[in-house]
C-alpha positions as a Markdown table, in Angstrom:
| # | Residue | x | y | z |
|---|---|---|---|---|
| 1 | Unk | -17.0 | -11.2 | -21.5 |
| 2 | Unk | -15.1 | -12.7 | -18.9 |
| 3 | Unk | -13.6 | -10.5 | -15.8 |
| 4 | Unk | -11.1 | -12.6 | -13.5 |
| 5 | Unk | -12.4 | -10.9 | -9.9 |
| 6 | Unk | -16.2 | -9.2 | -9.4 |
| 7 | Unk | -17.6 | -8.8 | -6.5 |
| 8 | Unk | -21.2 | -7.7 | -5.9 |
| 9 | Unk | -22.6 | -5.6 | -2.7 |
| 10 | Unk | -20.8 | -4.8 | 0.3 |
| 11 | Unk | -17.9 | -6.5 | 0.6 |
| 12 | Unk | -16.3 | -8.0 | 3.6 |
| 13 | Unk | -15.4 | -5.3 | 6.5 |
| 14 | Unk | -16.1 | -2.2 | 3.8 |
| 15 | Unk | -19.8 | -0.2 | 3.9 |
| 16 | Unk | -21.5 | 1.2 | 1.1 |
| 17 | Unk | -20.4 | 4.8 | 1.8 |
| 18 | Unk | -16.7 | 3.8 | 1.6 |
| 19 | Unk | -17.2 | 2.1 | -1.5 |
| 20 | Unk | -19.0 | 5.4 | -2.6 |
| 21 | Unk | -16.3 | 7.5 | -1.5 |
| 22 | Unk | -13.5 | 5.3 | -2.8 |
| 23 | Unk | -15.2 | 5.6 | -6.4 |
| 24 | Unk | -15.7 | 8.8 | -6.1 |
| 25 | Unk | -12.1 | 9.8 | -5.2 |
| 26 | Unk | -10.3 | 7.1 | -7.5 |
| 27 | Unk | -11.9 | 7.5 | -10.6 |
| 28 | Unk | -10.3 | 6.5 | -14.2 |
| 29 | Unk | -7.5 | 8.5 | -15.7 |
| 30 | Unk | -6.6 | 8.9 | -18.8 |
| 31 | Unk | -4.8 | 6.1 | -20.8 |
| 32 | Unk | -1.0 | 5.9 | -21.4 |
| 33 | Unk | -0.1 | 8.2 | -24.6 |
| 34 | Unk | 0.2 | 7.0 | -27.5 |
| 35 | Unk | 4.1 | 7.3 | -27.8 |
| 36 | Unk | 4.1 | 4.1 | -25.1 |
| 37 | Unk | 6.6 | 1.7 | -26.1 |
| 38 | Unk | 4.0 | -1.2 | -25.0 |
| 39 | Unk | 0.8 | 0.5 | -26.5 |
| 40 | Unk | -1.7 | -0.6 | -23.9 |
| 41 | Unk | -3.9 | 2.1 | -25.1 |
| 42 | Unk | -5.0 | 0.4 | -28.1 |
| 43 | Unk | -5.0 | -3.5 | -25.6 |
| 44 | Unk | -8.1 | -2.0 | -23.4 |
| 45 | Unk | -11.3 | -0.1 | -23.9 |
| 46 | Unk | -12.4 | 2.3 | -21.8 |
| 47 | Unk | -15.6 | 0.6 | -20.4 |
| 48 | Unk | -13.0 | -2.5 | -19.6 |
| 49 | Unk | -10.8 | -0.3 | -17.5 |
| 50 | Unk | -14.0 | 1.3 | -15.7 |
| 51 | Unk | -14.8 | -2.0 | -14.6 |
| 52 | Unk | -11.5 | -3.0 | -13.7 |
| 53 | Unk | -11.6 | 0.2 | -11.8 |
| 54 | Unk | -14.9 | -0.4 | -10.2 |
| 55 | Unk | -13.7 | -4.0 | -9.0 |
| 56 | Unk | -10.9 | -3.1 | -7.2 |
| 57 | Unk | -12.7 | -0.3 | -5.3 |
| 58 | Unk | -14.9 | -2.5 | -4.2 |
| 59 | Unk | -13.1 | -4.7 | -2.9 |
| 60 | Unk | -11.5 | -4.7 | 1.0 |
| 61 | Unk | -8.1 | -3.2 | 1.7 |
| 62 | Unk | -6.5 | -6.4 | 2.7 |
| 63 | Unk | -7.9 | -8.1 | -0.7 |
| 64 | Unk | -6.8 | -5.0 | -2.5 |
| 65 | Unk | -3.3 | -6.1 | -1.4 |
| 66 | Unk | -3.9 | -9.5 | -3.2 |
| 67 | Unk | -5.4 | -8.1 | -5.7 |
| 68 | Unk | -2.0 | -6.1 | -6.3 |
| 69 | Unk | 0.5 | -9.2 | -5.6 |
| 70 | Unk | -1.9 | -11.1 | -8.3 |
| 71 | Unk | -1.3 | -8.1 | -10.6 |
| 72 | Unk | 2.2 | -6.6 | -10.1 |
| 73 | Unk | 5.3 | -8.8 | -10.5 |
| 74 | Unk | 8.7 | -8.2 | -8.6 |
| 75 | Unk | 11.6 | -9.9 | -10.4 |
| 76 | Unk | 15.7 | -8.7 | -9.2 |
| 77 | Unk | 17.7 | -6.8 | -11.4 |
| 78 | Unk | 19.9 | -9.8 | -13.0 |
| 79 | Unk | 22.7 | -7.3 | -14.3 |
| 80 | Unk | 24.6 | -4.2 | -14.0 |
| 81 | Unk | 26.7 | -2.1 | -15.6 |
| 82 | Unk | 28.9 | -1.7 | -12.7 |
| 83 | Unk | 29.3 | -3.4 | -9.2 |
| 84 | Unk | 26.4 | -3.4 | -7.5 |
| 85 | Unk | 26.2 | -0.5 | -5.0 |
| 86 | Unk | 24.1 | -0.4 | -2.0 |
| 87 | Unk | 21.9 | 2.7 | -3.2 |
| 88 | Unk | 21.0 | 1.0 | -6.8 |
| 89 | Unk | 17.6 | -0.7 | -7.0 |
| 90 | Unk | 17.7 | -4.1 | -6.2 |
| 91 | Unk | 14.1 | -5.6 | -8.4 |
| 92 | Unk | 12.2 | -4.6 | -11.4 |
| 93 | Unk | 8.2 | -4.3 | -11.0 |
| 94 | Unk | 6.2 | -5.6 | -14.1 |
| 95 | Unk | 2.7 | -4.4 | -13.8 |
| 96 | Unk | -0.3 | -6.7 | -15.5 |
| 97 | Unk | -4.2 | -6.2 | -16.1 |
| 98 | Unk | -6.3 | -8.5 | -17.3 |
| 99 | Unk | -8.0 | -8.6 | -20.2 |
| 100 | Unk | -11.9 | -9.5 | -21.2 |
| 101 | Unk | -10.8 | -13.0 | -21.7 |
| 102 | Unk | -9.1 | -14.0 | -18.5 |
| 103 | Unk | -5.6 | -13.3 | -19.9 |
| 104 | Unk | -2.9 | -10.9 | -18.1 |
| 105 | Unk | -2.1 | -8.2 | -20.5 |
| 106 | Unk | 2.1 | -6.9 | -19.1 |
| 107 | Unk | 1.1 | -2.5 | -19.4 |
| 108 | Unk | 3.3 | 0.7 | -18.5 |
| 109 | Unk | 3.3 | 1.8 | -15.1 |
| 110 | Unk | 1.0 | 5.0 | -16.2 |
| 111 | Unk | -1.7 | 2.7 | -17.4 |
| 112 | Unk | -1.4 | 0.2 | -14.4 |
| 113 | Unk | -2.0 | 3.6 | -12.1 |
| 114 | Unk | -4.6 | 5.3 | -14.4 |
| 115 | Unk | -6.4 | 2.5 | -14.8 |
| 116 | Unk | -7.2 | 2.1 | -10.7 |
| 117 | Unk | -7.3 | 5.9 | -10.6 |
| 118 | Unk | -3.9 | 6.2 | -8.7 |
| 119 | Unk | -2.5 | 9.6 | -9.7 |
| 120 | Unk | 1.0 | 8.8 | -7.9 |
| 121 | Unk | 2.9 | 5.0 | -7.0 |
| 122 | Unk | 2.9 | 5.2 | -3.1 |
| 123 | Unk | 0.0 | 2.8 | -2.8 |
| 124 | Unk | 2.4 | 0.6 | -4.8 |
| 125 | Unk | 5.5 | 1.7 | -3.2 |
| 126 | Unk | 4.3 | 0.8 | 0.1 |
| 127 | Unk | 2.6 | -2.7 | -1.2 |
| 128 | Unk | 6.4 | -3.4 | -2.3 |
| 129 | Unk | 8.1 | -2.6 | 0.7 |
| 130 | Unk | 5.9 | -4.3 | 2.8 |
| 131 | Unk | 5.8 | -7.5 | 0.4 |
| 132 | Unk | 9.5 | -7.3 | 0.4 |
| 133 | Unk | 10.4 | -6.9 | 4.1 |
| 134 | Unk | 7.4 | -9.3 | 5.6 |
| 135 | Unk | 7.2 | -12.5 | 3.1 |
| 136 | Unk | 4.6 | -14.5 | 5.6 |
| 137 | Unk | 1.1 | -12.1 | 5.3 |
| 138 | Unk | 0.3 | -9.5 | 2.6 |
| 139 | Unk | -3.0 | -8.7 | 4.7 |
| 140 | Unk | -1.5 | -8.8 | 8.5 |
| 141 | Unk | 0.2 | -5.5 | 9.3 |
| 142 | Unk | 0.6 | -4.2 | 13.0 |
| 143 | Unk | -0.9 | -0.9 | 14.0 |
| 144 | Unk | 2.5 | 1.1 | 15.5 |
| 145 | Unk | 0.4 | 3.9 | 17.2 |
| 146 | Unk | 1.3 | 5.2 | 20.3 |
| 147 | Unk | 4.2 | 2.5 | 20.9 |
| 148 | Unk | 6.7 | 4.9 | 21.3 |
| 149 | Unk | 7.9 | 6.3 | 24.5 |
| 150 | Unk | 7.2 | 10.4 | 25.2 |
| 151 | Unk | 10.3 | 12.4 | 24.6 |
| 152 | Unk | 9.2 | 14.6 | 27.8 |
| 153 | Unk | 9.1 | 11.1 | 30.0 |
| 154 | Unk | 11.1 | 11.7 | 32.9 |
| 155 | Unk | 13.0 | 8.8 | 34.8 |
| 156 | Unk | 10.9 | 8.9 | 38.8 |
| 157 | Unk | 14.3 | 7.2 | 40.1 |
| 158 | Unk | 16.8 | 9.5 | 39.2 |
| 159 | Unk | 14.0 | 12.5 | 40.4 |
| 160 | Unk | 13.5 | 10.2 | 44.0 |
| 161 | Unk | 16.7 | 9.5 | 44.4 |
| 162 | Unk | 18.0 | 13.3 | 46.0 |
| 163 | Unk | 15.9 | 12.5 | 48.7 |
| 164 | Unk | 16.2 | 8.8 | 49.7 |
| 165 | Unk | 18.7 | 10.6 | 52.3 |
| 166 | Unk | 16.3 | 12.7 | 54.2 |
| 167 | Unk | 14.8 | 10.5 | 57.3 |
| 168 | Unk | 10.6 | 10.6 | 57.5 |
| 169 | Unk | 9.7 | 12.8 | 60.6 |
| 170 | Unk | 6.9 | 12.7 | 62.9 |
| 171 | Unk | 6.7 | 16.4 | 63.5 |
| 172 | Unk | 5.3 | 18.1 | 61.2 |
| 173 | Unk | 7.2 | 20.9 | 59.2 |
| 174 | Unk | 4.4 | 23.9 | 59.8 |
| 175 | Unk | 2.7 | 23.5 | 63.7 |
């Protein structure tokens, strides 16, 4: 049996508990039904999906997001029905695993999701948008944390500026 990606141990930048706790949390779903068009349920066994499962858990979050740009391919929608509209999809996602032999097997979105033990597409989503809108680094994203500027933030020159007029004294105010 050959598997394309398997990775023993701790992985770079990810301890043993996480690894614990990511298996734990993401465990294998059940298989598309069997009323899918593409019938990936009868294409992989369930002990090939656990390990598929158990790879990419393993694995770091920012080879994760390699892992899913090896795995999921975006293509543009080449025709419409009607003139293209601004708040129609612009690509089409094709979702692959690979097989015990090396090969990439195309499967439904349900079993591409199931099989890493993703109950909804936001981990996806987000890999899409951020593939999409930064084409130079899948692994590189900036940390926008307290960049933005306090809504109660007051401006100290329009508060100073009321009293510019007043002249210092050298009394003082109380004697």
């Amino acid at each position: 049996m050959v598997i394309s990606f398997s990775f023993s141990g701790n992985v770079a930048g990810q301890s043993p508990q996480r690894q614990a706790y990511n298996k734990g949390k993401y465990r294998l779903l059940p298989p598309c039904p069997v009323t899918c068009r593409k019938a990936c349920h009868k294409m992989f066994t369930q002990d090939h999906r656990e390990i598929i499962n158990d790879n990419y858990w393993c694995l770091s979050f920012g080879e994760r997001r390699i892992w899913l740009d090896g795995h999921i391919l975006i293509k543009p929608v080449i025709a419409r029905a009607q003139a293209a509209l601004d708040h129609m999809r612009s690509h089409t996602l094709i979702y692959h695993l690979t097989k015990e032999d090396g090969s990439k097997i195309t499967v439904c979105k349900k079993m591409f999701l199931h099989t890493l033990g993703l109950k909804t597409d936001g981990t996806v989503t987000e890999f899409v948008k951020s593939k999409l809108g930064n084409t130079s680094s899948l692994t590189e994203t900036s940390d926008k944390r307290g960049k933005a500027e306090p809504r109660n933030k007051s401006d100290w020159e329009k508060i100073r500026a009321p009293y510019q007029w007043i002249p210092p004294t050298s009394k003082p105010l109380h004697s």
